[in-house]
KESE-922485 format. One line per 10 residues: their letters; for each residue z, x, y of C-alpha. Coordinates in Angstrom, 3 decimals, always signed. Each point is the difference from the previous one (the first is absolute). Example, Ala and Ser with C-alpha at 12.3 -4.5 7.8 and 13.67 -1.06 7.14 Angstrom:
residues 2
AS = +7.800:+12.300:-4.500 | -0.660:+1.370:+3.440
This chain:
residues 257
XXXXXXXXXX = +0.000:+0.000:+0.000 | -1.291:+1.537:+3.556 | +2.860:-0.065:+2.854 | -0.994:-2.053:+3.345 | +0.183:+0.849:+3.133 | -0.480:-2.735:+2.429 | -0.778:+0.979:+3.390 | +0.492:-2.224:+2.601 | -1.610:+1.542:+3.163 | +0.591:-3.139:+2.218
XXXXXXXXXX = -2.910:-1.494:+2.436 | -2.234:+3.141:-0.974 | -3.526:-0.844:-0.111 | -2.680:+1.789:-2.070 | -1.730:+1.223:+2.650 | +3.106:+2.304:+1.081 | +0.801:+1.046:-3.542 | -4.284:+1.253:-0.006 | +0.315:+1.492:+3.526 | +3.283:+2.306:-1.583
XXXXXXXXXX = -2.156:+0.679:-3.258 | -2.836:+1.011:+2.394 | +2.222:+2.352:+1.960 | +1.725:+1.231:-2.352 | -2.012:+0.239:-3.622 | +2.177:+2.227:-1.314 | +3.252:-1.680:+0.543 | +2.137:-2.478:-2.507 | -1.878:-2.822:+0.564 | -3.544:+1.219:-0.242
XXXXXXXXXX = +0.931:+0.977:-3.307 | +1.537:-3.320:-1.219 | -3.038:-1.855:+1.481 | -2.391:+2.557:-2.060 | +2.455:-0.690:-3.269 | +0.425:-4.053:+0.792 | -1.850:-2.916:+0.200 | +0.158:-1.892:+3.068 | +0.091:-4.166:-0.208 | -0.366:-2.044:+3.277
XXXXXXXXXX = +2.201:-3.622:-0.707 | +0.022:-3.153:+1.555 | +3.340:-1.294:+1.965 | -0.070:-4.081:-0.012 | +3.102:-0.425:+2.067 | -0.411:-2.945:+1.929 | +2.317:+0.630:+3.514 | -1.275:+3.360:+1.229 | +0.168:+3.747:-1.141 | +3.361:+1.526:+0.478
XXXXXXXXXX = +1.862:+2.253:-2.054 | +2.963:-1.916:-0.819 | -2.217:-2.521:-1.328 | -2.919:+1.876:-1.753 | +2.299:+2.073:-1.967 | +1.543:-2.299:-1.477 | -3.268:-1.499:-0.939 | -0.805:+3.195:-1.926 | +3.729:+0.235:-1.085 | +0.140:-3.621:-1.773
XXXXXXXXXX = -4.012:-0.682:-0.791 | -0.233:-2.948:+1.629 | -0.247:-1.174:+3.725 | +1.982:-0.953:+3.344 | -0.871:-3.316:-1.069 | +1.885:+0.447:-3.467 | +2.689:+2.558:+0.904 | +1.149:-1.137:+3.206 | +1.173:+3.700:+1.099 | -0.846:-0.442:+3.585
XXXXXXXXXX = +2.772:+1.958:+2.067 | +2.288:+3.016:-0.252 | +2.925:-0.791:-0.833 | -0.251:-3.307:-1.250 | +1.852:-1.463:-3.091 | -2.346:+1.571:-3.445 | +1.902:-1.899:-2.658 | -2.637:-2.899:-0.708 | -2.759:+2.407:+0.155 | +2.075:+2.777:-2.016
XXXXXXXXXX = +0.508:-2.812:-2.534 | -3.284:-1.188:-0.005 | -2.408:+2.622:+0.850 | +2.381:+3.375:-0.226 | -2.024:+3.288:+0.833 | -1.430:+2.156:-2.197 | +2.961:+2.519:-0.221 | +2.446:-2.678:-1.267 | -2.722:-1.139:-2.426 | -0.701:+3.593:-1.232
XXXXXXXXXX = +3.985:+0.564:+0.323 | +0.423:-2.875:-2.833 | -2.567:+0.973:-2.137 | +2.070:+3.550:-0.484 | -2.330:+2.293:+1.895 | +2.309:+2.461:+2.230 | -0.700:-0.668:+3.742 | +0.355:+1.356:+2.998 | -0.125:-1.861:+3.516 | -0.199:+1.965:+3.113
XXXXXXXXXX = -0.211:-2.240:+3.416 | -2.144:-2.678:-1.514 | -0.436:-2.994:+2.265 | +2.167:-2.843:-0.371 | +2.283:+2.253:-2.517 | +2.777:+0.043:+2.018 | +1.191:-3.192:-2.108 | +1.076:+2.112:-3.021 | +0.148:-1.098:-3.298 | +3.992:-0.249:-1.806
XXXXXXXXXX = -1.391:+2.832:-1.939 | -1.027:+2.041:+2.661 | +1.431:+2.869:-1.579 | -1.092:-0.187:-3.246 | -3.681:+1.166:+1.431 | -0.726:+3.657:+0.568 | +0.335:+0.059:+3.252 | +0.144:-3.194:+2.687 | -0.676:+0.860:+3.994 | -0.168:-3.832:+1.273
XXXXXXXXXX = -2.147:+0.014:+3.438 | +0.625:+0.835:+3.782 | +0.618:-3.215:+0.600 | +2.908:-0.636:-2.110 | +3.047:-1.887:+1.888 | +2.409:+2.134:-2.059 | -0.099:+3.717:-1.251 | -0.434:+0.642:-3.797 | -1.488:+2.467:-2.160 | -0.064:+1.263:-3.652
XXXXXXXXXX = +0.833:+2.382:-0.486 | +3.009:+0.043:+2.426 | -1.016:+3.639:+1.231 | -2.511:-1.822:+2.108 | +2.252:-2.054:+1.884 | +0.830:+1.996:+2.793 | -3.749:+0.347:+0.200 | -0.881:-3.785:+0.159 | +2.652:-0.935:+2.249 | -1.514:+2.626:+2.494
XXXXXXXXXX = -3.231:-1.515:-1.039 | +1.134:-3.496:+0.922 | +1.700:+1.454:+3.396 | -3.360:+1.590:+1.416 | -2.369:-2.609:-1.058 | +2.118:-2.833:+1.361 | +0.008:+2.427:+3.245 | -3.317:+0.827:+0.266 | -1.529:-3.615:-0.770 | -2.770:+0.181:+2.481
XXXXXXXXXX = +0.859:+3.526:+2.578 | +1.210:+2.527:-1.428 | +3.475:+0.517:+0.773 | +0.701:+4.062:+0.991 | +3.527:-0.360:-1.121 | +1.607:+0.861:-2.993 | +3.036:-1.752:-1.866 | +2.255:+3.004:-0.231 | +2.360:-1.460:-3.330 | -3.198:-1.053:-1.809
XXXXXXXXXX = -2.140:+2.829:+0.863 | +3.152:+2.572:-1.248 | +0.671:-2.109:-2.799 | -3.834:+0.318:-0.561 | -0.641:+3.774:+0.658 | +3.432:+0.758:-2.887 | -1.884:-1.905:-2.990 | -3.975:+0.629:+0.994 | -0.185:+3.262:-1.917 | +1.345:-1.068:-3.211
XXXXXXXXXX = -2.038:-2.595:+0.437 | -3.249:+1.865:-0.299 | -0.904:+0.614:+3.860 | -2.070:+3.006:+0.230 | +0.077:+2.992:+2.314 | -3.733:-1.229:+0.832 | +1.308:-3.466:+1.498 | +2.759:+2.083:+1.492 | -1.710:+1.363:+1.829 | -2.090:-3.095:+1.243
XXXXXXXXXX = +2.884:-1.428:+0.900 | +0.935:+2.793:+2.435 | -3.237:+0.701:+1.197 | -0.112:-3.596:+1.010 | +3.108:-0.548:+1.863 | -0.976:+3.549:+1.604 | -3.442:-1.350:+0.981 | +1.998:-3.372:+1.492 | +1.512:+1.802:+2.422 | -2.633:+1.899:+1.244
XXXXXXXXXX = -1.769:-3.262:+0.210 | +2.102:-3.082:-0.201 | -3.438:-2.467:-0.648 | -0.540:+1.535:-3.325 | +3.410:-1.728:-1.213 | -2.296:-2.527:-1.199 | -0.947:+2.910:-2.650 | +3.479:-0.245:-1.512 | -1.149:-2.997:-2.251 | -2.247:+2.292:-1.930
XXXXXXXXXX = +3.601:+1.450:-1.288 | +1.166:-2.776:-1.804 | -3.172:+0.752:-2.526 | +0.687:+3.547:-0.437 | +3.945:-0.241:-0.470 | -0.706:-2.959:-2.369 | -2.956:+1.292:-1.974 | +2.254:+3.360:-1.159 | +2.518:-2.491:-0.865 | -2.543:-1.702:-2.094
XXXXXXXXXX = -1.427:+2.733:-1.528 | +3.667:+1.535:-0.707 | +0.897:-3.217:-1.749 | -3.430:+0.262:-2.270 | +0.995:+2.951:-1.374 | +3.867:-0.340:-0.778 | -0.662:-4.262:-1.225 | -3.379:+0.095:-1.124 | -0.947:-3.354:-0.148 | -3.310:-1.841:-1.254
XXXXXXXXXX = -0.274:-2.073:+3.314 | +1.092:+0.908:+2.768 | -1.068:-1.705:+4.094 | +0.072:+1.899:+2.974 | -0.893:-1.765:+3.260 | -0.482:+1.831:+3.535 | -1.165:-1.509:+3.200 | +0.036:+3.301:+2.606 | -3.866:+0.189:-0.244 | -0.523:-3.694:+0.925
XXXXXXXXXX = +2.504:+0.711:+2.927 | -2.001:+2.711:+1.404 | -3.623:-1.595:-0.892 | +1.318:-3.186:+2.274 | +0.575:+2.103:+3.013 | -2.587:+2.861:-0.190 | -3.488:-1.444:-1.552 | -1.155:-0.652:+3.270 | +0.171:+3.954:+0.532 | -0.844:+1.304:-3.508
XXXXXXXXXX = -3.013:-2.941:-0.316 | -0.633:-0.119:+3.749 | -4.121:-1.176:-0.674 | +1.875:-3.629:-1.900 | +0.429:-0.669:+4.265 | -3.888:+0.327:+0.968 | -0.873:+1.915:+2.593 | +3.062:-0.572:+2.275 | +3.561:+0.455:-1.944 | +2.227:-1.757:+1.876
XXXXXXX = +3.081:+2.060:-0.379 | -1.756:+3.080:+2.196 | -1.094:+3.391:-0.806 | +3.942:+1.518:+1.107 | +1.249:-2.101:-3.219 | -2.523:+0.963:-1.958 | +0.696:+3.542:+0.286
C-alpha cells in the first residue's frame, strides 16, 4: 500500500503552479509534475467558491447543497455524522492518519489522539494538538492568525512566542527556516511594508513540522493545508501579471516595482 500525501495548496490556480515549473524546472515541483499525472475536476457547489466551503466539498464527496458546511466555525456534528471527511473515514477503516491544518478540522474527533498526528486548523476557537509537543506551537499559531486576520500585525505575543521558540526545535524546525525567520523580522525593520511577508512564515515553520512528524509517525495518509501563497497572489498579481490589466494597470508603475 503507497502512503498519501495530500497537498492542499489553497486558492492556487494551475497557471501559477506552471509559471513556478517554468521558472524553476529543476525544482520539487517540476519533478513531481514530470513523475505525476495531472487531473482538472469539476466543483458543483451551488453558493459561490470559497474555501471554507469547497473543501469540504472535496473533504466529504458531495456538495454545499448536501453538506451544509458553509462558515468557519459553525456547528460540524450533522455533517460529521452524515458526511464525515475523508480522514475520519480512512481513520475507521484502520489506516494510520495524519491531519495537519486541514480546513474545518478544528472540530476534532474523541479519538483525536489515536491518529498519528492531529494539527486542527488556524481557525480553531481553542488550542489543541497531538502530539502535545505541538501545543505551544498552535496556540502561537492561533495568537498570530487571529492577529493578523486581514494587516499584518508587527507585534509579537511575547508568552506565546517564548513558549513557542522553547519547543520549535524538538519539534523539527530547521536551521534553514531559522534563519527565514530572522532574516524576515530583520528585513521588517528596514522596511516596515514588507510585514505583509511574514505570512509566508507560517508555511515554512509548519511544513518542517510536517515533514518532522512524517518521519517519526509515518502514516499512510496524511493532509497538509497552507494558504501563504494565496495571501500573497491576492495582493501582488497585479504586479507579477501586470499585462491581466491591459494597457493601463491601475495600481501605477511605483507599486509595480
Amino acid at each position: 500500500m503507497k502512503s498519501v500525501i495530500f497537498f492542499e495548496a489553497n486558492e492556487v490556480p494551475s497557471r501559477l503552479l506552471e509559471d513556478h515549473i517554468r521558472r524553476r524546472p529543476d525544482g520539487a515541483l517540476a519533478k513531481m509534475a514530470q513523475r505525476g499525472r495531472s487531473f482538472e475536476t469539476q466543483c458543483d457547489d451551488e453558493i459561490e467558491l470559497d474555501p471554507w466551503i469547497s473543501w469540504p466539498t472535496l473533504h466529504r464527496g458531495v456538495t454545499d447543497a448536501t453538506h451544509r458546511v458553509l462558515h468557519l466555525g459553525q456547528s460540524l456534528t450533522w455533517a460529521d455524522d452524515q458526511y464525515p471527511p475523508l480522514w475520519r473515514l480512512l481513520h475507521r477503516e484502520g489506516v494510520r492518519v495524519g491531519v495537519f491544518g486541514s480546513l474545518h478540522s478544528s472540530h476534532a474527533p474523541a479519538d483525536a489522539r489515536d491518529y498519528e498526528f492531529y494539527v486542527p486548523d488556524f481557525f480553531a476557537a481553542e488550542a489543541f494538538a497531538h502530539p502535545e509537543s505541538l501545543q505551544a506551537f498552535q496556540e502561537f499559531n492561533l495568537v498570530m492568525t487571529r492577529r493578523s486576520a486581514r494587516n499584518v500585525d508587527p507585534g509579537l505575543p511575547v508568552k506565546e512566542a517564548a513558549r513557542f521558540g522553547v519547543s520549535a526545535l524538538r519539534n523539527g524546525l530547521s536551521v534553514g527556516a531559522m534563519a527565514k525567520i530572522g532574516a524576515q523580522l530583520a528585513e521588517e525593520r528596514l522596511a516596515p511594508t514588507r510585514k505583509i511577508r511574514r505570512r509566508n512564515i507560517q508555511g515554512v515553520i509548519g511544513a518542517d513540522f510536517f515533514l518532522s512528524l512524517l518521519r517519526q509517525r509515518n502514516p499512510q495518509f496524511a493532509t497538509f493545508y497552507t494558504n501563504h501563497v494565496a495571501a500573497a497572489m491576492h495582493r501582488y498579481w497585479g504586479a507579477y501579471f501586470d499585462g491581466d490589466y491591459g494597457e493601463e494597470n491601475p495600481m501605477g508603475e511605483d507599486w509595480i516595482s
